[in-house]
C-alpha positions as CSV (number, residue, x, y, z in Angstrom):
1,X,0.0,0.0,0.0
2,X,1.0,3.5,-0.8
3,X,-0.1,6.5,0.4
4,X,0.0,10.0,-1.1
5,X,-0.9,13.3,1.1
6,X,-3.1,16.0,-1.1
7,X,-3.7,19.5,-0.3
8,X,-6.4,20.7,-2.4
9,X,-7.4,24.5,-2.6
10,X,-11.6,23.9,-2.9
11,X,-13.3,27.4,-4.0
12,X,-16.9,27.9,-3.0
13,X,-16.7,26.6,0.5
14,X,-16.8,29.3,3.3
15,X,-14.8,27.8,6.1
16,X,-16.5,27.7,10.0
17,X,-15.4,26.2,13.3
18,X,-17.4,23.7,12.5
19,X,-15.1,22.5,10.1
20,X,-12.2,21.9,12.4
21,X,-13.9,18.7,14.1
22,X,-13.6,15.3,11.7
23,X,-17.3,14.1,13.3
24,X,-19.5,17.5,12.4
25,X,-22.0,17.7,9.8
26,X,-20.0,20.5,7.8
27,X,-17.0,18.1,8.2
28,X,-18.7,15.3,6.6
29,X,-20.3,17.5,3.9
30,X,-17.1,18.1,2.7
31,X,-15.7,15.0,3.0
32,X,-18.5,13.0,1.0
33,X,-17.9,15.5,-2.0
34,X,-14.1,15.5,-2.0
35,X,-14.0,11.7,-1.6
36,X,-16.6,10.9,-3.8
37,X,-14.5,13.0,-6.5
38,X,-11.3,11.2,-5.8
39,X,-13.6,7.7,-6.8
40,X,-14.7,9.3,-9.5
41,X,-11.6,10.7,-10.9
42,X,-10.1,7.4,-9.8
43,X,-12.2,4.7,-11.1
44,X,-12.6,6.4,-14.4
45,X,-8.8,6.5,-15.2
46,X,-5.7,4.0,-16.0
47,X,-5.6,4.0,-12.3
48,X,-9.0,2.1,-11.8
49,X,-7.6,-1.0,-10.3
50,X,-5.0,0.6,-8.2
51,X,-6.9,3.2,-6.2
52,X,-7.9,1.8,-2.4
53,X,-9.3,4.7,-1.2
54,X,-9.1,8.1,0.2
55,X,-9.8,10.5,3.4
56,X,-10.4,13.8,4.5
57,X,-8.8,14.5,7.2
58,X,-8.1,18.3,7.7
59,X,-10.1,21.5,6.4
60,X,-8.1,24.8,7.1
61,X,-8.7,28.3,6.2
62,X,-7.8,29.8,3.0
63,X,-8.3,33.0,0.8
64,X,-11.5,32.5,-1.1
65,X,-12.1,29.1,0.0
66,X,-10.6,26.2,2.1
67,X,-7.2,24.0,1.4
68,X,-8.9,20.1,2.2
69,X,-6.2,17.9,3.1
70,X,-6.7,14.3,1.7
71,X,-4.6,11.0,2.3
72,X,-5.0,9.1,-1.3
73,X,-3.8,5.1,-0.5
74,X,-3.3,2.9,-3.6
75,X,-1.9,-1.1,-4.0
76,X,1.0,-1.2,-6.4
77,X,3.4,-3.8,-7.2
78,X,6.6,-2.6,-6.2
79,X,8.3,0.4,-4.8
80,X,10.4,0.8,-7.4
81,X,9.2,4.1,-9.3
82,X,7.8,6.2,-6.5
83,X,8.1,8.5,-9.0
84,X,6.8,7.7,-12.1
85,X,3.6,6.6,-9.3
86,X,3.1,9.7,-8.2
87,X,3.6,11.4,-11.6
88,X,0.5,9.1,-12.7
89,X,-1.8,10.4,-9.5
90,X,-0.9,14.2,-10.7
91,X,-1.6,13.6,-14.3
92,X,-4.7,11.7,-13.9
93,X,-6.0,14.2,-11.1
94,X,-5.3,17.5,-13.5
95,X,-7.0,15.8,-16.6
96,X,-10.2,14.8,-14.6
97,X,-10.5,17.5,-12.6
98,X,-9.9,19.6,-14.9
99,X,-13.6,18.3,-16.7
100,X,-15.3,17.9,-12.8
101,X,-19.0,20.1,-14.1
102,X,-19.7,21.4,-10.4
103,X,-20.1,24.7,-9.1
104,X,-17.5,23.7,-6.4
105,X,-14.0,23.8,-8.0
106,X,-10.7,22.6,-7.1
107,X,-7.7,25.4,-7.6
108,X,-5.7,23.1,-9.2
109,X,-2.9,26.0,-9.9
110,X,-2.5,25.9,-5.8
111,X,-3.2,22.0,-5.3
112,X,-0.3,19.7,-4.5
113,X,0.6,16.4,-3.8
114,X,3.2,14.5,-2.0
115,X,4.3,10.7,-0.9
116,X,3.9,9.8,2.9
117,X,5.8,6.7,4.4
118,X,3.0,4.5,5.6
119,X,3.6,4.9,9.4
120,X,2.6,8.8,9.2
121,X,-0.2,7.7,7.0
122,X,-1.6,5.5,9.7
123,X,-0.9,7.8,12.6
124,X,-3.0,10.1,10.9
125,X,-5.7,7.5,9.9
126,X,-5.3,6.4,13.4
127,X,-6.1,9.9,14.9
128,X,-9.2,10.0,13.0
129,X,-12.6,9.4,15.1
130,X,-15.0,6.2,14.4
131,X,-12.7,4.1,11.8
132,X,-12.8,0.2,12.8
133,X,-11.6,-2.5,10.3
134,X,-14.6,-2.9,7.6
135,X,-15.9,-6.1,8.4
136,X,-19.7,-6.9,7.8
137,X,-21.5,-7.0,11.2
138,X,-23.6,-9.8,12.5
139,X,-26.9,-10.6,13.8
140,X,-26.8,-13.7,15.3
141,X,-25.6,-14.0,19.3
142,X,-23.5,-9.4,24.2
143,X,-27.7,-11.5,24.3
144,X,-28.3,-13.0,20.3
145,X,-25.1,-11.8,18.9
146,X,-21.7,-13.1,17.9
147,X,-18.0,-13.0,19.2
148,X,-15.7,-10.2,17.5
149,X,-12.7,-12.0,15.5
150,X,-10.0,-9.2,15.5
151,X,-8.4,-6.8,17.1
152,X,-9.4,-3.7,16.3
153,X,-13.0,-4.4,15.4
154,X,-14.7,-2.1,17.6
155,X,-11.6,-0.1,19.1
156,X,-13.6,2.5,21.1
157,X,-15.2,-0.2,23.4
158,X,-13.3,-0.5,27.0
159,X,-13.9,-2.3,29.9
160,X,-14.2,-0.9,33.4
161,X,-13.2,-3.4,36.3
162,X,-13.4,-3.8,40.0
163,X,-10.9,-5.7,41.7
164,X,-9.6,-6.7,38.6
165,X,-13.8,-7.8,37.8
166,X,-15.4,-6.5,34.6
167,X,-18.3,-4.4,36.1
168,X,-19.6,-2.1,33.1
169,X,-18.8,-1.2,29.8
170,X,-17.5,2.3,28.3
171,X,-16.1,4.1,25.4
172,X,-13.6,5.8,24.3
173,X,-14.1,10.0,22.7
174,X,-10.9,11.2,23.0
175,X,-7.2,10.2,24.5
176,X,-8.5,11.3,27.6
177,X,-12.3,10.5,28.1
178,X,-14.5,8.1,28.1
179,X,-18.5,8.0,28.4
180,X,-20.2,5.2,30.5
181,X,-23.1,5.4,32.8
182,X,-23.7,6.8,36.0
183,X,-25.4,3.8,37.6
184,X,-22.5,2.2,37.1
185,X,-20.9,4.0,39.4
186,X,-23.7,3.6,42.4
187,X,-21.3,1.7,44.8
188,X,-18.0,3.1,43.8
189,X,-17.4,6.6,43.1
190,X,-14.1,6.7,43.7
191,X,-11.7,6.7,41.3
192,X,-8.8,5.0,42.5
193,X,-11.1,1.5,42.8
194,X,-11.5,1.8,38.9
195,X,-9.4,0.5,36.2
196,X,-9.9,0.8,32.5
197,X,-8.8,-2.3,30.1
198,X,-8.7,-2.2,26.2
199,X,-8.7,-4.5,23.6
200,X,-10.9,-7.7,22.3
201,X,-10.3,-10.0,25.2
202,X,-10.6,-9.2,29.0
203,X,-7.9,-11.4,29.1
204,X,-5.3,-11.2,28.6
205,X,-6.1,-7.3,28.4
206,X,-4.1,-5.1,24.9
207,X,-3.4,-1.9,27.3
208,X,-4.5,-1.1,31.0
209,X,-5.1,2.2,32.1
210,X,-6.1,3.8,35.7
211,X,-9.2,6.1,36.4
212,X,-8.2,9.8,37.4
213,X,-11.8,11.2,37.7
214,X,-15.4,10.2,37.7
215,X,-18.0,12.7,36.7
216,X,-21.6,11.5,37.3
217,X,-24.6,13.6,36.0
218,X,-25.6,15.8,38.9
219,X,-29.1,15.1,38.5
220,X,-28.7,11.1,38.1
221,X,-30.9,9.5,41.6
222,X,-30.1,5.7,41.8
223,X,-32.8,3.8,41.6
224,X,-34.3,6.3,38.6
225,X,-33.2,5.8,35.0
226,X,-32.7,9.8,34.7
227,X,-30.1,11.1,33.4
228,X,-27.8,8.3,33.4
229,X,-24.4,9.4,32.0
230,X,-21.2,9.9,33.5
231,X,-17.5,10.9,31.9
232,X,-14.3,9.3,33.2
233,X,-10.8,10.7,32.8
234,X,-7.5,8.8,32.3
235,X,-4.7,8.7,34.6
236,X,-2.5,8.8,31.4
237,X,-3.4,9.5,27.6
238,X,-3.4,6.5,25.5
239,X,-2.3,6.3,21.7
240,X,-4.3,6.0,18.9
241,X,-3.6,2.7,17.1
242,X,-5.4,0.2,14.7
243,X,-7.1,-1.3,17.6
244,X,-7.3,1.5,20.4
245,X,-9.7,4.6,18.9
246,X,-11.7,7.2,19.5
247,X,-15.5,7.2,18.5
248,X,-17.3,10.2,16.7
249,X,-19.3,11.9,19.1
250,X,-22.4,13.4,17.5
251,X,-23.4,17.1,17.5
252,X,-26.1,17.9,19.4
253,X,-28.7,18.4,16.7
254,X,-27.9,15.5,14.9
255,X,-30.6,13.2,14.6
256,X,-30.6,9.4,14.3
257,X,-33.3,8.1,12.2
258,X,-35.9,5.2,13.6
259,X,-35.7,2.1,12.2
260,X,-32.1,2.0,11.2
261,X,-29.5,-1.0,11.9
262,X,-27.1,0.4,15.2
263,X,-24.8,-1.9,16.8
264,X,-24.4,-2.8,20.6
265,X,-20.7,-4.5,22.0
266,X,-19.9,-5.8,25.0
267,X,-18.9,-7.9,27.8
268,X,-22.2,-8.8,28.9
269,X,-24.0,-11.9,30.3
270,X,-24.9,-13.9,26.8
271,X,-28.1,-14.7,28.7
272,X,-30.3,-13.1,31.1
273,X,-28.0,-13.7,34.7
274,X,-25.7,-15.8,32.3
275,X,-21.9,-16.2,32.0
276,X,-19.6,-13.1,31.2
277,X,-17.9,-14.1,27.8
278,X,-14.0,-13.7,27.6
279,X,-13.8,-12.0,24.2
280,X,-16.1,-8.9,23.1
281,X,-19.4,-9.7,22.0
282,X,-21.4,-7.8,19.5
283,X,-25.1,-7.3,18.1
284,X,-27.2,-5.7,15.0
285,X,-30.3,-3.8,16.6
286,X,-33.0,-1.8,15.4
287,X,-33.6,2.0,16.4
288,X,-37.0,2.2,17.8
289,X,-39.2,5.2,18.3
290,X,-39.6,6.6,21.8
291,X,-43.8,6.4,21.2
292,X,-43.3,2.7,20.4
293,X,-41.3,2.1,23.0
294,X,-43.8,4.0,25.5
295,X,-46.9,1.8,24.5
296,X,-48.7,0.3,27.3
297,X,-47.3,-3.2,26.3
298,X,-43.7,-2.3,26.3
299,X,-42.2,0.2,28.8
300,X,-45.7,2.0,29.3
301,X,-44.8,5.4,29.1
302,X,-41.4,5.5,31.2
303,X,-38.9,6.7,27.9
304,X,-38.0,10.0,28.5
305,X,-36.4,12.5,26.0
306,X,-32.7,11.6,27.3
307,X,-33.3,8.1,25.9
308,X,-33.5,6.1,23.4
309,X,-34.6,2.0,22.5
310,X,-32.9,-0.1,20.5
311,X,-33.6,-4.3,20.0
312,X,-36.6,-5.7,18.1
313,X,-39.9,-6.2,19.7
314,X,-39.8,-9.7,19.0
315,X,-37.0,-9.7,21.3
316,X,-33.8,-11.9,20.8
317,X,-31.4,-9.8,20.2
318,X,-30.0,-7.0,23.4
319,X,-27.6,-5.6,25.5
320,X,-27.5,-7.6,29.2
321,X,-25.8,-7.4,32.6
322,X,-22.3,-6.2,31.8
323,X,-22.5,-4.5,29.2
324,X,-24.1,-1.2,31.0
325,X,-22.6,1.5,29.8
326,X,-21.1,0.4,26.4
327,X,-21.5,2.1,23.3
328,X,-24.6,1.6,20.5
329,X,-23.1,3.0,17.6
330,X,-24.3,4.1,14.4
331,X,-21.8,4.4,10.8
332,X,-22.7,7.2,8.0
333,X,-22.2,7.3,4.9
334,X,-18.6,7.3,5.2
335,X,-18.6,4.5,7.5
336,X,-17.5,6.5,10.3
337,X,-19.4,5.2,13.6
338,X,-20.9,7.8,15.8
339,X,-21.9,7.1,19.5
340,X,-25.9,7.2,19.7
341,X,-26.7,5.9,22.7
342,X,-24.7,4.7,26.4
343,X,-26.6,0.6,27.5
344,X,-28.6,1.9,30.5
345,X,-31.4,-0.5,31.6
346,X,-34.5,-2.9,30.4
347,X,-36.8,-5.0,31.7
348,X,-34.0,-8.6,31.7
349,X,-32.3,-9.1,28.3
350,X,-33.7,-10.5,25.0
351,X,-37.8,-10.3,26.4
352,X,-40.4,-9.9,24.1
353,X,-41.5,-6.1,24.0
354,X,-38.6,-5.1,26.3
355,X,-36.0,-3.8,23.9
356,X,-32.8,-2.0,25.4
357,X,-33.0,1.5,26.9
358,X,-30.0,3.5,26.1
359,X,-28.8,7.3,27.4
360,X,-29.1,9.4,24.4
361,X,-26.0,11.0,23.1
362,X,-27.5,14.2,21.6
363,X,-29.5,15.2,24.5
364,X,-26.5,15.3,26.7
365,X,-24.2,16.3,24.1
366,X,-23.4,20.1,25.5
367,X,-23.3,18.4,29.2
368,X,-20.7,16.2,28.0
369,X,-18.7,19.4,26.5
370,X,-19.3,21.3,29.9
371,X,-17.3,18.2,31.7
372,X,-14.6,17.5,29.1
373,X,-14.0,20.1,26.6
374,X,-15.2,18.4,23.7
């Protein structure tokens, strides 16, 4: 694999704040169109069956417009004529751009391109929120689904133990944070009981971490479902690798729509009061709307606006003991995976007309910016 760094001056983009974090809408405007160019051009040249791939992964300020930086990846034989490679890239990129019909233009007199070795590549790749390895997800048996196969697969996902005990789930939003729930934190508030493992298995754990600080929602009142969210911070950063790496946290307005797949992971009972699985379990669920879920039949009108359901109503298929606090994640159309929702509490695991109950993201998106900064 070889991968190529592009700065591209794009005209007729105004350039915000917004546009400085990888997981915002404008962000991923931006990105859709620049990438889906780059197939384009791509897929309709010599280069057709090279090209892997590319990613925007920095929008700065410029005069008239914005300079997009893009990391291009393409499979070649050898390494022999770096050159004459990127020579190719260029050409084809100035003939087909050169004939790209939109109102948005590159600048191709103040665009540029330039080889990368492969380690800055993937520390840059790395850095980026809500990549996993693309693998297709599952939706047989977390309760009904299936054991992750590699490292890496969901690499925001943590576990938080208790003398040396998995006790809840968490995950990952910066080097720093994590987001779990504050119920799990009932018995124990105090940090220095806490430690934070990463990785696929339990055990042997990829990296271990201690807890610095526990924040739990001021207004969360064990045994209510309430607001129940809570932010832990490190003891030491960790480092973004292939298999350790931040989530995309959603912008407060963002909305999720009903009916969509999500996933669940986690470390939870496979069955309801059943055995806690070794290696990371995870599940395909359905997003369900809050009047659905408030039907008489189901949770009779106890979903409030800071949650959300996810499962089927035929039950089979949910988050358990365990897993409390773990991610449900959603991808967009750029298969980044943004967190939607924090495993909070149902009625058992897997029951008929009891699907999950999750903390929604977006309603405490600007308390979780008050506590961390993000």
């Amino acid at each position: 694999m070889f991968y190529y760094n592009g700065n591209f001056k794009v005209g007729g983009v105004q350039y915000s704040n917004a546009l400085s974090r990888q997981s915002s809408d404008d962000f991923r405007d931006v990105g859709i169109w620049i990438e889906k160019l780059m197939h384009e051009t791509f897929h309709n040249s010599v280069l057709r069956h090279k090209y892997r791939g590319s990613r925007l992964v920095r929008v700065s300020p410029d005069t008239g417009g914005v300079i997009a930086q893009v990391v291009l990846m393409f499979l070649f034989s050898s390494s022999d004529d770096k050159m004459v490679h990127r020579s190719t890239i260029n050409r084809v990129l100035r003939q087909r751009l050169k004939m790209y019909p939109g109102s948005t233009r590159i600048d191709l007199s103040t665009s540029s391109l330039s080889d990368i070795k492969q380690q800055t590549a993937e520390t840059i790749l790395n850095g980026f929120c809500g990549l996993r390895y693309n693998k297709s997800v599952g939706t047989s048996r977390i309760t009904g689904g299936q054991a992750t196969s590699r490292s890496g697969e969901w690499p925001w996902q943590v576990s938080l133990q208790r003398a040396t005990l998995h006790r809840c789930g968490a995950t990952l939003i910066s080097n720093t944070w994590l987001l779990s729930a504050a119920h799990c934190f009932r018995e124990a508030r105090d940090p220095r009981k806490w430690t934070v493992t990463f990785g696929t298995y339990l055990k042997p754990p990829l990296m271990i971490r201690r807890v610095k600080t526990i924040i739990v929602h001021e207004k969360y009142k064990y045994p209510a479902h309430e607001y129940d969210i809570a932010v832990l911070q490190l003891a030491r950063r960790v480092e973004f690798t292939t298999a350790v790496r931040q989530v995309c946290l959603p912008d407060a307005s963002d909305v999720f729509p009903y009916n969509i797949d999500a996933v669940i992971t986690g470390w939870g009972a496979v069955s309801n009061d059943g055995k806690t699985p070794n290696v990371l379990q995870e599940a395909t669920v359905k997003l369900i709307d809050s009047d659905t879920c408030n039907r008489k039949e189901v949770y009779n009108g106890a979903i409030t606006p800071g949650m959300l359901c996810a499962g089927y109503l035929e039950g089979g298929v949910d988050s358990c003991q365990g897993d409390s606090g773990g991610p449900l994640v959603v991808p967009d159309i750029r298969n980044m995976w943004y967190l939607a929702g924090i495993v909070s509490w149902g009625d058992e695991c897997g029951k008929p007309n009891k699907p999950g109950v999750y903390t929604r993201v977006t309603y405490f998106r600007d308390w979780i910016t008050q506590k961390t900064g993000l």
